[in-house]
MARNU-438222 format. One line per field, with one value per residue (C-alpha): x, y, z. Coordinates in steps of 0.2 Angstrom, whole numbers. Each point is the difference from the previous one (the first is absolute). Layout:
<recs>
X = X,...
Y = Y,...
Z = Z,...
</recs>
This chain:
<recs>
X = -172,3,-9,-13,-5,-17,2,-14,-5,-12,-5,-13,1,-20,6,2,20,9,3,16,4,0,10,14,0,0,15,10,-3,4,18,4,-3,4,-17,-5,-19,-9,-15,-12,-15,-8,-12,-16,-13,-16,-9,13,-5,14,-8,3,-5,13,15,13,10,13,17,10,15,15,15,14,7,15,16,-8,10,17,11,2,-20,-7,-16,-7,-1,-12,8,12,2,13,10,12,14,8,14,-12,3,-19,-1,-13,-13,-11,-16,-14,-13,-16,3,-17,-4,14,-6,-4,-19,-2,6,-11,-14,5,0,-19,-5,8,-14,-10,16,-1,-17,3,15,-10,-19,-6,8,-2,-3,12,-1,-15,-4,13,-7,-20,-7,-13,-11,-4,-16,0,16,-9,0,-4,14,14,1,-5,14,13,-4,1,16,5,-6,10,-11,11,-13,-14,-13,-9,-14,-9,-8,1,14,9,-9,5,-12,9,14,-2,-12,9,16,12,-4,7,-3,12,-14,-15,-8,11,-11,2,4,17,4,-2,14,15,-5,-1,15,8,-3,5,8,-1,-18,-9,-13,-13,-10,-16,-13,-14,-20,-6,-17,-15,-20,-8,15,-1,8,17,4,16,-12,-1,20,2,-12,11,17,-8,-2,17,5,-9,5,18,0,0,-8,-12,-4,-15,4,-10,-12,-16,-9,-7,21,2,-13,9,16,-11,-8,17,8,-13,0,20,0,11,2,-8,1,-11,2,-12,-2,-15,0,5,0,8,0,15,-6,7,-14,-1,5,-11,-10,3,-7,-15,4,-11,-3,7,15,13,-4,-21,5,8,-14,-15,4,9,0,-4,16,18,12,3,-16,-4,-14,8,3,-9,8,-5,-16,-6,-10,-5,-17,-2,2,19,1,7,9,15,-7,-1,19,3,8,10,7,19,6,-14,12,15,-8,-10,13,11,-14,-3,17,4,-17,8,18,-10,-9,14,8,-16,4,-19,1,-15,-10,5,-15,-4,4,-8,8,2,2,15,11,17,5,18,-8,-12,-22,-4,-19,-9,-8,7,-12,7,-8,11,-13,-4,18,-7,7,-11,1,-13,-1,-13,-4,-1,-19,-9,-7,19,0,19,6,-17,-1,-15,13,17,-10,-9,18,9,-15,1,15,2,-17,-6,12,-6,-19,5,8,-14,-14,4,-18,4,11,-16,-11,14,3,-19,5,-13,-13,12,2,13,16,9,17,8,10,-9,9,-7,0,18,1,5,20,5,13,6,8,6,10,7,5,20,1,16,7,13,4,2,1,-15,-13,8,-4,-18,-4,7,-9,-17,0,2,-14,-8,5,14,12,12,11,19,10,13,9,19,1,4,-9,6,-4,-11,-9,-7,-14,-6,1,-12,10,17,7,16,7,0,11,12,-9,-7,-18,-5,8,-7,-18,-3,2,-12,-14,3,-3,-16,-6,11,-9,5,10,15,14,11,13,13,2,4,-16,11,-8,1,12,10,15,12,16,8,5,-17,-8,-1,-9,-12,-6,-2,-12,-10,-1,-5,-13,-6,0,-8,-16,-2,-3,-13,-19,5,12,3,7,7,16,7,5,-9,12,1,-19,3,5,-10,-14,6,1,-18,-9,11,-5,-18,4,-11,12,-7,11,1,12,-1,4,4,-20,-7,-2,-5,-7,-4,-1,9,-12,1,15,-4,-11,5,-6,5,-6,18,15,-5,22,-2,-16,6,12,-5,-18,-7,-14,-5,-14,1,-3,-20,0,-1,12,13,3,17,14,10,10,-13,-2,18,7,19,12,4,14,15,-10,12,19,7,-16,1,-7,-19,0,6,-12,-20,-4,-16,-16,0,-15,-1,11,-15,-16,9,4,-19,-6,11,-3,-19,2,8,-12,-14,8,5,-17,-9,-6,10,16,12,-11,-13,-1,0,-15,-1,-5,-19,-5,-10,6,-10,16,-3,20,-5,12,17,7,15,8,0,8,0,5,1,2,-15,-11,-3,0,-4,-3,8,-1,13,1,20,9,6,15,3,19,-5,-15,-5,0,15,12,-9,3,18,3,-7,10,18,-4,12,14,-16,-2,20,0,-12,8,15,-9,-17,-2,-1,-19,-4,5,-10,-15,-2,2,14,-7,-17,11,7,-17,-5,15,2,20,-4,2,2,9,1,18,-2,-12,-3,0,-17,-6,10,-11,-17,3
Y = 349,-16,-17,-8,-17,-10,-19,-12,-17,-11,-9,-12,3,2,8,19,-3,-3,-20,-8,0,20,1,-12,14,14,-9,-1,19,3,-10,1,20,3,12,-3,6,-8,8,-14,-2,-17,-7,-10,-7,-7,-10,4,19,14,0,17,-5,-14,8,8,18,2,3,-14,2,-14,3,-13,-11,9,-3,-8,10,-5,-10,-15,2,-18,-4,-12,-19,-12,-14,6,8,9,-3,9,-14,4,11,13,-9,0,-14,-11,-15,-9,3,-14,-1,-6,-11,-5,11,-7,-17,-7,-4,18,9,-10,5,19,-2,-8,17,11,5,5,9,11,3,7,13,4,0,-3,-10,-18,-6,-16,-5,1,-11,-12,-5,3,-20,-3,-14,-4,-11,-10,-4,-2,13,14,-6,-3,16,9,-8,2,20,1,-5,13,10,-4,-9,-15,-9,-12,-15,-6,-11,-9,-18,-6,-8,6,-6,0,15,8,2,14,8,0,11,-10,-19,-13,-15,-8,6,-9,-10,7,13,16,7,-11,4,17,1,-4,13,13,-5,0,18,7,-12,12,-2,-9,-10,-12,-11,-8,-10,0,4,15,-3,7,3,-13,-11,-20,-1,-10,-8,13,16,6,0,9,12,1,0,13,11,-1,5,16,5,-2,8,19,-2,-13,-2,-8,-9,-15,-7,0,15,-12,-3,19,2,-7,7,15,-1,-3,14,12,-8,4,16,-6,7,-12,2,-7,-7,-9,-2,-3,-5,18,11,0,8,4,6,5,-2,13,-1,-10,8,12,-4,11,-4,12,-8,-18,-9,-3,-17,4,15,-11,-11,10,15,2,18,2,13,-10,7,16,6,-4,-8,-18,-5,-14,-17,-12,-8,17,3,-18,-5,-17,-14,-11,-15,-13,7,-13,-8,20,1,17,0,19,7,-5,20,3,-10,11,17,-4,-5,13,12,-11,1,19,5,-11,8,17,-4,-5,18,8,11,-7,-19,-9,13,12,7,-6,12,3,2,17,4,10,-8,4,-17,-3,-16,7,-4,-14,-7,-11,-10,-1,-12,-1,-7,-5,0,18,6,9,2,8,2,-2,4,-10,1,-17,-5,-5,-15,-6,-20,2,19,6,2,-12,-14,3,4,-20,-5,7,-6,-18,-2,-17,-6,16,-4,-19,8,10,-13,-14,13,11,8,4,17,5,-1,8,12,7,-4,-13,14,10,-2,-8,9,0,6,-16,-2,-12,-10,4,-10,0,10,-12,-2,-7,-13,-6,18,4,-18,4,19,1,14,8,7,16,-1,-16,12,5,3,-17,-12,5,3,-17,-12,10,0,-22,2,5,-12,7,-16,10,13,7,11,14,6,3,-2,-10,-3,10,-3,17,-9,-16,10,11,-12,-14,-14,-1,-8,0,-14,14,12,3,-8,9,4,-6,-19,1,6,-16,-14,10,3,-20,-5,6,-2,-15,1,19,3,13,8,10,12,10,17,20,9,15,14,19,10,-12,1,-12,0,-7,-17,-4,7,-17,-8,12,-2,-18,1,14,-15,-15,13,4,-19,-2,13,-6,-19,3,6,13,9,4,15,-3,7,12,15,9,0,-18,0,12,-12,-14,14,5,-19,-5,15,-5,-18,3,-10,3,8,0,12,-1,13,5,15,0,1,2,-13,-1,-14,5,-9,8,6,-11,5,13,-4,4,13,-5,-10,-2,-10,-11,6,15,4,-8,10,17,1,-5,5,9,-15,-19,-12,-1,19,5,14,-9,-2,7,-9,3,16,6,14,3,17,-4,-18,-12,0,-7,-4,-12,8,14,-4,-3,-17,7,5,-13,-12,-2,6,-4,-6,-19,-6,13,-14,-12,11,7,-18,-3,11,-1,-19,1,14,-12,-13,15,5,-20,-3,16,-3,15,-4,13,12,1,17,6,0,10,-4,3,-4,-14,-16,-14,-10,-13,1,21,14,-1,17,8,3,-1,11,-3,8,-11,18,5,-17,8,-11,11,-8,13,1,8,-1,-4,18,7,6,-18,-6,-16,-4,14,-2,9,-9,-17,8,1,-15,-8,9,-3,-13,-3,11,13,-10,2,20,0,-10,13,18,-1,19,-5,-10,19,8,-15,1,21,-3,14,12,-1,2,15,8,-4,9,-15,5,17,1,20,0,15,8,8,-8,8,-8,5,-10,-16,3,0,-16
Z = 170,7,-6,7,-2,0,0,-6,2,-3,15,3,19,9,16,4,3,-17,-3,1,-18,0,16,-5,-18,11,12,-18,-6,16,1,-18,-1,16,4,17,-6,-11,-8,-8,-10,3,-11,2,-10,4,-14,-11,3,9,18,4,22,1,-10,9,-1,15,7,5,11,-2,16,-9,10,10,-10,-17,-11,8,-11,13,6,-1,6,12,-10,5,5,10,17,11,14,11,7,17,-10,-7,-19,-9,-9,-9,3,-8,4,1,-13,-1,-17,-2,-13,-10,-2,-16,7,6,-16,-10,13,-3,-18,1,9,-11,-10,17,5,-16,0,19,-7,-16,8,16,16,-1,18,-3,16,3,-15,2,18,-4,2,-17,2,-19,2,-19,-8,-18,-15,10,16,-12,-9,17,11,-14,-1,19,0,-15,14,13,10,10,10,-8,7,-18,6,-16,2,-19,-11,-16,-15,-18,-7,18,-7,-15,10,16,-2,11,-4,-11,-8,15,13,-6,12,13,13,-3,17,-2,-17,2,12,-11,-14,12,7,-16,-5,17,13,12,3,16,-9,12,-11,7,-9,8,-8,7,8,-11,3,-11,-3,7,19,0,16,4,-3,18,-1,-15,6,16,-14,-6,13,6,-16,-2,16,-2,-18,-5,-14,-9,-20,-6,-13,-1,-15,8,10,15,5,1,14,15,-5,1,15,8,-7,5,18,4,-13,-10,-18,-13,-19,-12,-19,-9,-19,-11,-18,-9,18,17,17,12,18,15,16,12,17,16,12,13,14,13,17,9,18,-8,5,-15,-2,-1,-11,-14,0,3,-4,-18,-8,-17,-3,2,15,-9,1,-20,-9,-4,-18,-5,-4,-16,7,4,-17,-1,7,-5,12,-2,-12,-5,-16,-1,-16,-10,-6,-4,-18,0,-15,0,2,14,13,-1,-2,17,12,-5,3,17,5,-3,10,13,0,-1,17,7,-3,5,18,4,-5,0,5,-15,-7,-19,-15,-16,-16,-4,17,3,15,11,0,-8,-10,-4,2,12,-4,8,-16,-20,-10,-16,-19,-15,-14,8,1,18,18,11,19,12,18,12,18,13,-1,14,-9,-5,2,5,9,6,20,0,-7,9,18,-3,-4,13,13,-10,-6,-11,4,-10,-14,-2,1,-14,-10,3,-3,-14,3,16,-3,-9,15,13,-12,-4,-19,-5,-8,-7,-20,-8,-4,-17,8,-2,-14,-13,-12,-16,-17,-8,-15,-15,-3,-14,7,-16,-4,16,2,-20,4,-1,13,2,17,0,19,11,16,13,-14,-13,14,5,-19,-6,16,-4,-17,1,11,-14,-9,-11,-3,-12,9,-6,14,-5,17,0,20,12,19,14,19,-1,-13,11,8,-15,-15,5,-11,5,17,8,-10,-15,6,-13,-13,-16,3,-19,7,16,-4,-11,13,10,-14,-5,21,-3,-16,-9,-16,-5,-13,7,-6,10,-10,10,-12,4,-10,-10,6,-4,11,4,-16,-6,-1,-19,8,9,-17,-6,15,2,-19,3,14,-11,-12,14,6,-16,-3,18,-3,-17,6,14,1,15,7,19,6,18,1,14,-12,-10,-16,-1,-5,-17,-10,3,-1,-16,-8,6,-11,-13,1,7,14,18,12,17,13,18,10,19,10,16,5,-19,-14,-21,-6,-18,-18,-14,-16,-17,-13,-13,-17,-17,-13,-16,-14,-7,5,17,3,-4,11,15,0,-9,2,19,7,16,1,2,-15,10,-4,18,9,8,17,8,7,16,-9,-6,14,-1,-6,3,-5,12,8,10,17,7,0,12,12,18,6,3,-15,-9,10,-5,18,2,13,1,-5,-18,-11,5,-4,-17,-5,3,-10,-13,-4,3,-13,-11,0,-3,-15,-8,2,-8,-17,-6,9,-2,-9,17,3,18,14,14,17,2,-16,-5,-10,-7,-1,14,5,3,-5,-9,6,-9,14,20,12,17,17,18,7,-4,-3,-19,-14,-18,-18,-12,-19,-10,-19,-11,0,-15,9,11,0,-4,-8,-11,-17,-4,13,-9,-16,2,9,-15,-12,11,11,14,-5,4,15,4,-3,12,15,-3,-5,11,-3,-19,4,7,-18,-8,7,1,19,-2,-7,12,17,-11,-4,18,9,8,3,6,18,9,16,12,4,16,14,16,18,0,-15,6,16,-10,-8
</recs>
C-alpha cells in the first residue's frame, strides 16, 4: 500500500490562506521530495489554546519550475538581467538597484524595527507604515512625556511635535526618564530633542515651548497666539496625548480634539493611582433642512458619524468648575510613571489597529473580543496600594465643560472670543453648561497623604541587578527615584542598534560597548551621588554544559556570584532566559536574601518576591542543622512563600542554542518592560519597608490592610491582552528545582561542584527533587497516536 503523508506546522498565520512561513516549507517538501502534492496540517493557537476555526488541513499543489532538476538549470539572480546582442548571443547586465536599503542609516533603521517585525510574523500584522507616518502631538514633555515619547518610538512611530512650556530642573532629572544633569536650566522642549534623537535618529522631532492656555491660569500677553498655535497644531496631528501636570491645561487641548475628531489619549497620575483614557469621537451632525455650515453649529448630534453613542472625554465625570491648580504638585510614586505610559501608549497603538478607529466601541475586561491585540477599553484606573486594574466605560455628558454639544457649538459660533471667555471666567462653563447645581464630583484623581518611607533604609540598601537590558535600565532609574544610592549590575552584553528604542539608557554612542560600562555613566548623569558598580559576567546556568577547558571559568563566576548575592540586601532577577535565574534563585534562599523577579511575555508579565530561606529544626550542631535539619517554615515560623520555580515540574533548559532568531529574541509588546519594571520596584519598596521584611506573607487584591503603604502581594501577573492584573499566592514546593529544601540541602552539603553537575546534567535536579518520578506516576510521557486516519476525519477537523 503506498505511503501517505501528513506534514505539520506550526504557523502563527490569522488568515484563511496558510501564511508564508508554511508555504516556503511546503515549496521545500515539495522541491526536496519531489511530491507535487503536499498534504499539510497547520496549526494555530489562540491564547496559548489549539484554535480548532483557524488551523488548517489541505492539499497544496507545487508545479516546479520547468527544468529545475537539470544539471545546468540556474535560476533568475537578482542583480542581473538579460540581453540578446544583434548576433543572437544572450548575455548579462547589471541591473540597477535601488541601494538605499543598504545604507548604514537604513540598516540601523531596520534593526530598530525588528522587534515590531517579529511580533508581525509571530502575532498579529504591525501596520509599520501606518505607524511610521501617523503625526503624535505629545502636549507635556515632563515625567509622563519622556517615558510616553520614548515608547512611541519603540513603536515605530516617526513623527512628533512635544509642546511643554517649562525647563529642566534638578529633582527633573530622576524623575524624568530622558534628562541629565547637563539639561538643567535648559527648556525642556529643546533638550528633549537630542535624547530622542540619540535613541533613534530616524525620528522627525518639532519641539515647541509654549504654555498651553488654561481656565483659571493668569493671561500672558501671547495667549490669544498660543490658543491660535494651538489650534493649528491639533488640526495637523493624528493624534494628541495629554500629558500635562494640571487638569485645567487638558481642557483646551480637549476641546480641540473633540472639534476636529481627532483621537485624544489621556494619562494622569495621582499619588498611589492613575488613569489612562482614550476620548471618544466628536459629534455627528442633524442637518435636516440645515445648510452644512448651520448643521455644524446648531445642530450637533449626540451619537458621532457612525451613528454611536460617543464616548466621553476626561472632563466628562468632573462637575466642578476649572482652577487654578498650578501650586498642587502631584508627588506619584516613582513606579506609577512607567506602568501608566506603557499602558497609555499600548491603548494608543491598539486604536491605531482597530478597523473602527476612534469610533471603536469601549470593551470591558472579561469581555471576549476578535481583535488580534487583544480588548480595546475606553477607561483603566489603576491603584498601587490596591494592586487593582479595573475598566470603566462612560458616555459624553451633556453637562461636559469640554466635548458636550452645548460647548463646541459656542465655540464653533465664537471661536477665540469663546476660549478667552472660558479662560478669564472659570465660572462661566458652569453657567453654559447647566453644571452650577449639580453636586460636586470625586472622579478626579486626589492626591492622598504619602505613606511613610523610611528614606534612611532605602538610600543604604545594596541592590543588586542581574540584567542591564529592557527590564535592568527601568528598574535601576526607578529604584534611585526612590532613593536607592547603592546599586551593582551583572550583564555580560554589549549594546546593539535594536537596543536604542527598548532599553531606555543607552544612546547611539554605546553601540558596541558593554552594557555593565555603558549603564553606569548614564545612572551617574542623573543621580551623581549613587554608588554603582557595573560587572560584566556570564551567570552559569543549567543546561547549558561546559566543556574541561571553560570548566574553570565558569566556577569562578559561581564564586563572584556567590560573592555577589552574599554582599547585597536584594537580588534582582531581570535576565532574558529563564535558566540564568536558577542560580541566583538558589543562593538568595540560601542566603535569606529578598529576590524580586521581573520576566515579560510577549503581552504577559510576573512581578513576584521570592519567600524567606528555610528555618532550622535542631537543637544540635548550628553546621549540622543547616544543613541536615531544615525546616518546611522560616525562622518567624510561617509557611514560606515560593520562588519562581516553584510551579515548575521539569529543569530548565538550553533556551538559547539551535533556535531561530524569534525565538531567540524576548519578543514582546513595547510598553510591557515599563509596567513590569513598575511594579516590580514599587514592590520592592513595599516589601523594605514592611516590619516583617522578607518573612511578610502574601495579600490579595480586595483584602483590607491597615498598613498605610496597602498590600504587599506575593505575586503579580498581568495581561495587556486582556487589561487583567491578578495577585497570586503560592507557598515554597517540596519538589522546586531550586529552593526546596533538599536542593538547599545538598548545595550546602557540595557546594558549587553541586552547582557544576547541575550546569552539565539538568535532568539530575529532576531526580533530586522527585520531579521524575511525578511525570512518571502522572503518564506524563504517555502520548497514543492513531495509525490509520481517513479523509473524512481530516475533513471534520
Amino acid at each position: 500500500m503506498a505511503k501517505r503523508f501528513l506534514f505539520g506546522f506550526y504557523d502563527h498565520g490569522c488568515h484563511q490562506d496558510p501564511g508564508w512561513a508554511l508555504r516556503n516549507y511546503i515549496a521545500f517538501l515539495s522541491l526536496r521530495l519531489k511530491i507535487e502534492k503536499i498534504q499539510f496540517l497547520c496549526y494555530r493557537e489562540k491564547r496559548s489554546e489549539l484554535d480548532l476555526e483557524k488551523s488548517l488541513v489541505g492539499e497544496a499543489s507545487f508545479p516546479p519550475p520547468h527544468g529545475w532538476d537539470d544539471s545546468d538549470y540556474v535560476p533568475e539572480a537578482i542583480g542581473w538581467e538579460g540581453e540578446k546582442p544583434g548576433d543572437g548571443r544572450k548575455e548579462k547586465k547589471l541591473k540597477e538597484i535601488n541601494l538605499e536599503s543598504m545604507s548604514p542609516e537604513r540598516r540601523d533603521e531596520e534593526q530598530q524595527l525588528m522587534h515590531l517585525k517579529l511580533m508581525g510574523w509571530r502575532h498579529f500584522p504591525v501596520d509599520l507604515e501606518k505607524l511610521s507616518g501617523i503625526r503624535c502631538l505629545l502636549l507635556g514633555a515632563g515625567t509622563l512625556g519622556c517615558e510616553v515619547s520614548r515608547l512611541l518610538m519603540t513603536w515605530g512611530v516617526r513623527k512628533l511635535t512635544v509642546v511643554d512650556g517649562g525647563h529642566v530642573s534638578m529633582p527633573d532629572v530622576l524623575k524624568q526618564s530622558l534628562y541629565v544633569d547637563d539639561d538643567c536650566g535648559v527648556p525642556r522642549a529643546t533638550a528633549i530633542v537630542p535624547h530622542l534623537k540619540e535613541r533613534c535618529p530616524a525620528v522627525d522631532v518639532e519641539a515647541i515651548q509654549m504654555e498651553i492656555p488654561a481656565p483659571g491660569n493668569p493671561v500672558s500677553p501671547s495667549v490669544l497666539d498660543d490658543c491660535e498655535r494651538l489650534q493649528t497644531l491639533v488640526a495637523s496631528s493624528d493624534v494628541v496625548f495629554l500629558l500635562t501636570d494640571t487638569w485645567e491645561s487638558r481642557w483646551f487641548p480637549t476641546l480641540l480634539c473633540a472639534n476636529e475628531n481627532k483621537m485624544a489619549i489621556t494619562a494622569a497620575l495621582g499619588h498611589d493611582s492613575y488613569l489612562v483614557m482614550r476620548h471618544g469621537a466628536g459629534p455627528g451632525t442633524r442637518r435636516g433642512n440645515m445648510d452644512d455650515v448651520i448643521a455644524q453649529i446648531q445642530n450637533l448630534s449626540t451619537e458621532d458619524a457612525l451613528g454611536r453613542q460617543r464616548l466621553g472625554c476626561c472632563f466628562c465625570n468632573d462637575t466642578t468648575s476649572l482652577f487654578n491648580s498650578v501650586s498642587d504638585e502631584t508627588v506619584a510614586l516613582p513606579g506609577l510613571t512607567s506602568i501608566v505610559s506603557g499602558k497609555a501608549v499600548e491603548l494608543f497603538a491598539r486604536m491605531l489597529h482597530h478597523p473602527e478607529g476612534i469610533h471603536a466601541p469601549g470593551d470591558m475586561a472579561g469581555m471576549d473580543t476578535e481583535h488580534q491585540l487583544g480588548l480595546l477599553p475606553h477607561q483603566m484606573r489603576g491603584s498601587l496600594p490596591r494592586c487593582d486594574l479595573s475598566t470603566v466605560i462612560s458616555n459624553s455628558s451633556n453637562n461636559c465643560t469640554a466635548c458636550s454639544n452645548i460647548v463646541l457649538s459656542e465655540y464653533r459660533r465664537e471661536g477665540l472670543n469663546f476660549v478667552m471667555q472660558a479662560i478669564n471666567q472659570p465660572t462661566y462653563l458652569k453657567d453654559l453648561t447647566g453644571i452650577s447645581n449639580l453636586i460636586k464630583s470625586d472622579t478626579c484623581l486626589k492626591l492622598p497623604a504619602s505613606f511613610p518611607v523610611n528614606s534612611g533604609k532605602l538610600s543604604s540598601a545594596r541592590c543588586l541587578l542581574l540584567g542591564a537590558g529592557t527590564l535592568g535600565c527601568d528598574v535601576a532609574r526607578i529604584l534611585m527615584d526612590y532613593g536607592v544610592r547603592n546599586l551593582t549590575i551583572v550583564d555580560s552584553g554589549c549594546v546593539v542598534v535594536s537596543n536604542l528604542a527598548r532599553q531606555s539608557l543607552y544612546t547611539t554612542k554605546d553601540r558596541k560597548t558593554p552594557k555593565a560600562t555603558a549603564i553606569l555613566e548614564h545612572l551617574k548623569e542623573r543621580c551623581s551621588s549613587v554608588e554603582v558598580e557595573g560587572i560584566q559576567m556570564e551567570i552559569p546556568m543549567p543546561g547549558h554544559p561546559v566543556s574541561s577547558k571553560e570548566a574553570a571559568g565558569v566556577l569562578k563566576a559561581c564564586e563572584r556570584l556567590q560573592e555577589l548575592v552574599a554582599a547585597h540586601d536584594a537580588v534582582f532577577l531581570l535576565t532574558d532566559t529563564r535558566e540564568s535565574r536558577w542560580l541566583p534563585t538558589l543562593l538568595c534562599a540560601n542566603e535569606n536574601k529578598i529576590a524580586i523577579t521581573a520576566a515579560l511575555g510577549y503581552d504577559s508579565y510576573l512581578a513576584m518576591r521570592h519567600g524567606a530561606g528555610p528555618g532550622i529544626n535542631s537543637e544540635g550542631s548550628d553546621m549540622v542543622a543547616a544543613m541536615n535539619k531544615l525546616s518546611a517554615e522560616d525562622v518567624l515560623g510561617r509557611q514560606r512563600l515560593g520562588c519562581y520555580f516553584c510551579n515548575d515540574v521539569i529543569a530548565p533548559v538550553d533556551s538559547v542554542s539551535n533556535r531561530t532568531l524569534d525565538q531567540q529574541c524576548t519578543v514582546t509588546r513595547p510598553g510591557l518592560a515599563s509596567i513590569a519594571s513598575g511594579h516590580a520596584a514599587d514592590l520592592f519598596t513595599r516589601l523594605l519597608n514592611h516590619p516583617d521584611g522578607i518573612h511578610a506573607p502574601g495579600d490579595i487584591a480586595g483584602t483590607s490592610s491597615e498598613r498605610p503603604s496597602g498590600l504587599l502581594p506575593h505575586q503579580m501577573r498581568g495581561s495587556l491582552s486582556q487589561y487583567s492584573l491578578l495577585t497570586l499566592m503560592g507557598y515554597s514546593s517540596s519538589s522546586c528545582i531550586a529552593c526546596s529544601n533538599a536542593v538547599l540541602r545538598e548545595y550546602r552539603s557540595r557546594g558549587l561542584d553541586f552547582v557544576m553537575q547541575v550546569i552539565n546534567e539538568p535532568t539530575y535536579l529532576e531526580d533530586l527533587t522527585g520531579l521524575t518520578e511525578l511525570m512518571k506516576s502522572a503518564d506524563y510521557s504517555r502520548v497514543e497516536w492513531v495509525d490509520e486516519v481517513d479523509d473524512e476525519d481530516f475533513a471534520d477537523m
